[in-house]
N, C-alpha and C positions, 0 to 999 in steps of 0.2 A: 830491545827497547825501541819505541816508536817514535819516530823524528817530529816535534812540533811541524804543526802544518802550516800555525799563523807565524806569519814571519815580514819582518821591516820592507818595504820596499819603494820602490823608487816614482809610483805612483802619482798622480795629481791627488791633493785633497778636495782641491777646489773645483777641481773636474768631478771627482766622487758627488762633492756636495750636490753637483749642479743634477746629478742624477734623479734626486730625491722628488719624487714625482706632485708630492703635497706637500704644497706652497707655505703653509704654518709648518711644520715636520722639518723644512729649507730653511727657513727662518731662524728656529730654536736650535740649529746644528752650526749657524752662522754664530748665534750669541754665546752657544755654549764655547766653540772654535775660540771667539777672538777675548773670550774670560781663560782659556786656557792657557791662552800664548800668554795673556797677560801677567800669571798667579807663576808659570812655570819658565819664564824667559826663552823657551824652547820652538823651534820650529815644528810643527807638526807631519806627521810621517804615515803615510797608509799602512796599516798592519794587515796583511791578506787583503782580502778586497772588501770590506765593510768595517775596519777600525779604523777609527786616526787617534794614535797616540803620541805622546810627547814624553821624550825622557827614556831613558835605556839604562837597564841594569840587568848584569846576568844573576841567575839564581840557580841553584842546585840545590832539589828534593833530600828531604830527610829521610821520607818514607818511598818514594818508586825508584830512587838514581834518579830521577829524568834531572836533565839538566837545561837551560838555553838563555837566551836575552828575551827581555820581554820589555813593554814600555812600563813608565812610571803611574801614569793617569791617563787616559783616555775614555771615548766616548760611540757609538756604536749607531746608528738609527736602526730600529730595529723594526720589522715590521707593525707590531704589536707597542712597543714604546721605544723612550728613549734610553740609551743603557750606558750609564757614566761607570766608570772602572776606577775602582776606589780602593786603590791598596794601602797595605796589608791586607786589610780586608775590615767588612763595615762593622763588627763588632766591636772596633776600637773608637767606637766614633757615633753608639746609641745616643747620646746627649744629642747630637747636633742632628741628626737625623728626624730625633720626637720634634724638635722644632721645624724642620723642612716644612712639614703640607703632604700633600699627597702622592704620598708615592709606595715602592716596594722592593724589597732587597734580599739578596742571595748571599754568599760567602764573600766576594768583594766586589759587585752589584749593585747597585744601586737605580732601579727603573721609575720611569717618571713619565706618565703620557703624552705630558705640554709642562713647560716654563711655568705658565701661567699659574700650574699646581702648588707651585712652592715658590718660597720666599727665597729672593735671589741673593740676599743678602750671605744667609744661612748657605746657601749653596755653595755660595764664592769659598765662605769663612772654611765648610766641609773640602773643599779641592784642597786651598791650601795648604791646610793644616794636613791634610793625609797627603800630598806632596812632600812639606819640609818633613815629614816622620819617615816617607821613604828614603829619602836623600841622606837623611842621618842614620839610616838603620845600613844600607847600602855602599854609603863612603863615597857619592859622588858626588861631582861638583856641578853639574847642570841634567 
């Protein structure tokens, strides 16, 4: 079995951020960042060298064994967009999505070009709520 690659570590976020070479791109990593600390009361954590996530739960596959810790929520700048990590995963969460604006989603993905796509409101309400469903599916307390 193949050892997860992405993994917690001891990283700058804020150093991460400061990489991001387009100035809007910096921006919307800043506001998504300080909506996450906010919703999640958690300090944020580089995951390999392009996530920052918040929250930690370990999980173990139904279907491969794999097993390992992964974060709760997180957020990704991706070259091509922006990529928020929406667990369980975003089919529990169609309603709030058709409302977002403009964007696109994978199994627990959720891609977004600019902020300015979607309704921030909707965005917030979409983190939290797939937050508190992790924390209560998981049994943890932050």
């Amino acid at each position: 079995m193949a050892e997860l690659k992405t993994k917690k570590n001891n990283a700058s976020v804020e150093a991460f951020l400061q990489t991001i070479k387009e100035e809007s791109k910096r921006r919307d990593c800043i506001t998504i960042l300080a909506m996450m600390k906010k919703i999640t009361q958690a300090e944020p954590k580089m995951w390999g060298s392009s996530i920052v996530g918040f929250g930690t739960y370990h999980y173990k596959s139904e279907r491969s064994k794999q097993e390992g810790d992964w974060f709760i929520t997180g957020f990704s700048p991706r070259k091509q967009n922006l990529t928020l990590y929406i667990m369980p995963g975003i089919d529990y969460y169609k309603d709030l999505v058709k409302k977002l604006g403009k964007c696109k989603t994978s199994v627990s993905c959720l891609y977004i070009n600019k902020l300015a796509d979607v309704d921030m409101k909707v965005l917030n309400e979409l983190v939290t709520t797939a937050y508190k469903r992790m924390k209560e599916m998981t049994n943890i307390s932050k």
